[in-house]
MIMI-921758 format. One record per residue: x negated, y negated, z negated of N, C-alpha, C in turn; residue in three letters. Coordinates in steps of 0.2 Angstrom, whole numbers, plus 2048, in hexadecimal, padded with zeros to 3 digits. Layout:
REM residues N
[[X,Y,Z],[X,Y,Z],[X,Y,Z],ALA]
...
This chain:
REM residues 68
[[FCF,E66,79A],[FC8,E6A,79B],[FC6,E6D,795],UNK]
[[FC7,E72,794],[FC3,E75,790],[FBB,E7A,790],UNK]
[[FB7,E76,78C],[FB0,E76,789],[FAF,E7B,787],UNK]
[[FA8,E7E,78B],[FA7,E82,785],[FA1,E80,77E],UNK]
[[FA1,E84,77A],[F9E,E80,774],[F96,E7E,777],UNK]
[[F94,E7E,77B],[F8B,E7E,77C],[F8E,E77,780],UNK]
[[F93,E77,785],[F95,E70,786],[F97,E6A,783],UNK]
[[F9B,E6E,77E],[F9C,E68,777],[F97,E66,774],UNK]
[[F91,E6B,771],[F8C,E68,76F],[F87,E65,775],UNK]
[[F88,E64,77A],[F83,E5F,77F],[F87,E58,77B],UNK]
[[F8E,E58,77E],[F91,E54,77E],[F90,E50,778],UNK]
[[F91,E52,772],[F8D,E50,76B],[F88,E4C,76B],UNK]
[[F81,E50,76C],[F7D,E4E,76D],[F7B,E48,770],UNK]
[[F7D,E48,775],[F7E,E43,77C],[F80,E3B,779],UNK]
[[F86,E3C,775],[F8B,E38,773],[F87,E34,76C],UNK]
[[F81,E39,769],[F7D,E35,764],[F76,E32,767],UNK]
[[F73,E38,76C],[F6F,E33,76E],[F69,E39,76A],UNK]
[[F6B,E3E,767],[F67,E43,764],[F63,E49,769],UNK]
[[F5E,E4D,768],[F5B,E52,76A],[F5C,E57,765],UNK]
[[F5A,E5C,768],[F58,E61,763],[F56,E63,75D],UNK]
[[F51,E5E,75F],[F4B,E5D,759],[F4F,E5A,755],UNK]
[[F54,E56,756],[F56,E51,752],[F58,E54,74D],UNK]
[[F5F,E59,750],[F63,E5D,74C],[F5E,E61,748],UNK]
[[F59,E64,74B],[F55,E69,746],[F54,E65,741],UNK]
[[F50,E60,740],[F4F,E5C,73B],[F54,E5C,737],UNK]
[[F59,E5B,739],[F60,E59,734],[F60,E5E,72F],UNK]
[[F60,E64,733],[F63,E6C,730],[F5D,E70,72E],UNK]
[[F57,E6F,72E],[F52,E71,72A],[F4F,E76,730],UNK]
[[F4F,E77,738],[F50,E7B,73C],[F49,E78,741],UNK]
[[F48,E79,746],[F45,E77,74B],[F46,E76,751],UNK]
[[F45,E72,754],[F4A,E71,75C],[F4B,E7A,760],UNK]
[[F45,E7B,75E],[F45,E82,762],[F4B,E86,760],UNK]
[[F4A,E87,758],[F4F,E8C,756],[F57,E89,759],UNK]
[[F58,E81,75A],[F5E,E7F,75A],[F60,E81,761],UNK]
[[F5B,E82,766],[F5C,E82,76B],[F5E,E8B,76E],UNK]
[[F5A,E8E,76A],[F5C,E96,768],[F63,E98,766],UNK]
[[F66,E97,764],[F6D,E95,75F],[F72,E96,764],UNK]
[[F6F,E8E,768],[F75,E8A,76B],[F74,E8E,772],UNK]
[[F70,E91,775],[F70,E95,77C],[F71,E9D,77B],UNK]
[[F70,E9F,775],[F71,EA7,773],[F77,EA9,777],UNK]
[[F75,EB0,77C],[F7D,EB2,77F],[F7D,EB7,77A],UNK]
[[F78,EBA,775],[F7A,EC0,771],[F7C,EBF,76B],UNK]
[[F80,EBB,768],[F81,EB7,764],[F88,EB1,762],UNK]
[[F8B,EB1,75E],[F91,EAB,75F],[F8D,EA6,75C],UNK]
[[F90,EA0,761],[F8E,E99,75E],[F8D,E98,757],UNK]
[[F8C,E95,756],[F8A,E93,74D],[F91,E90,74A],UNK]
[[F93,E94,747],[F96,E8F,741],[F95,E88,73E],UNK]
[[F8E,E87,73C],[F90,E80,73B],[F8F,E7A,73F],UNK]
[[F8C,E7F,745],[F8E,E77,74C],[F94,E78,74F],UNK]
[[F97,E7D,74D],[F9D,E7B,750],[FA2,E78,74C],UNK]
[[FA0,E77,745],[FA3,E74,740],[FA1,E6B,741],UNK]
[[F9B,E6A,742],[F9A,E64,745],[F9B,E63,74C],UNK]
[[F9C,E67,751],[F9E,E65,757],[FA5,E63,753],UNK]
[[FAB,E65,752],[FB0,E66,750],[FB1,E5D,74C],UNK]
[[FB0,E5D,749],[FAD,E55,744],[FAD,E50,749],UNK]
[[FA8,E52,74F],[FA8,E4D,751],[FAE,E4B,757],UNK]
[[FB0,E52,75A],[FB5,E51,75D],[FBA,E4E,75B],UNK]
[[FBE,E4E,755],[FC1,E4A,753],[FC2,E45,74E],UNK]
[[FBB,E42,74F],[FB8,E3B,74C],[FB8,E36,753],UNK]
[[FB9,E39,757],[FB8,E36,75E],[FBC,E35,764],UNK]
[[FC1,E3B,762],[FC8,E39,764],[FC7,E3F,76B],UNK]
[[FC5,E43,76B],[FC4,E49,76F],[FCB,E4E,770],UNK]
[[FCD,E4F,775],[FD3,E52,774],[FD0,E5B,773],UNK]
[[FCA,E5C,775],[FC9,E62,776],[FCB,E67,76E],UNK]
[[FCD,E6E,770],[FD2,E72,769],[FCD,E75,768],UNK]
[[FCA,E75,763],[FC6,E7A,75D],[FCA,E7F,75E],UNK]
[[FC5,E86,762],[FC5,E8A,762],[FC1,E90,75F],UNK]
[[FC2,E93,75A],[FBD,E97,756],[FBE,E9D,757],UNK]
């Protein structure tokens, strides 16, 4: 099955138990802003959640291929 990244990061998310806000918090961001990011269709996903999706993926044992 391959994911696309807005599925990987539900997934993530999902798997910690985090919100948006959370993440905002992390990265100095706002739920809203993180939430703008992750739904933009005019725009590529963020590089550094897909470098944490990616982390997580395979901290966890994810088959899914990092695709950049």
């Amino acid at each position: 099955m391959n994911l696309t990244w807005k599925n990987r990061y539900v997934r993530m998310k999902k798997h910690y138990g985090w919100t948006d806000k959370d993440i905002g918090a992390m990265t100095g961001n706002t739920a809203l802003s993180i939430r703008q990011v992750v739904n933009a269709k005019s725009q590529e996903f963020p590089r550094w959640l897909k470098l944490a999706i990616i982390v997580f993926e395979i901290e966890n044992g994810h088959k899914q291929i990092p695709i950049m």
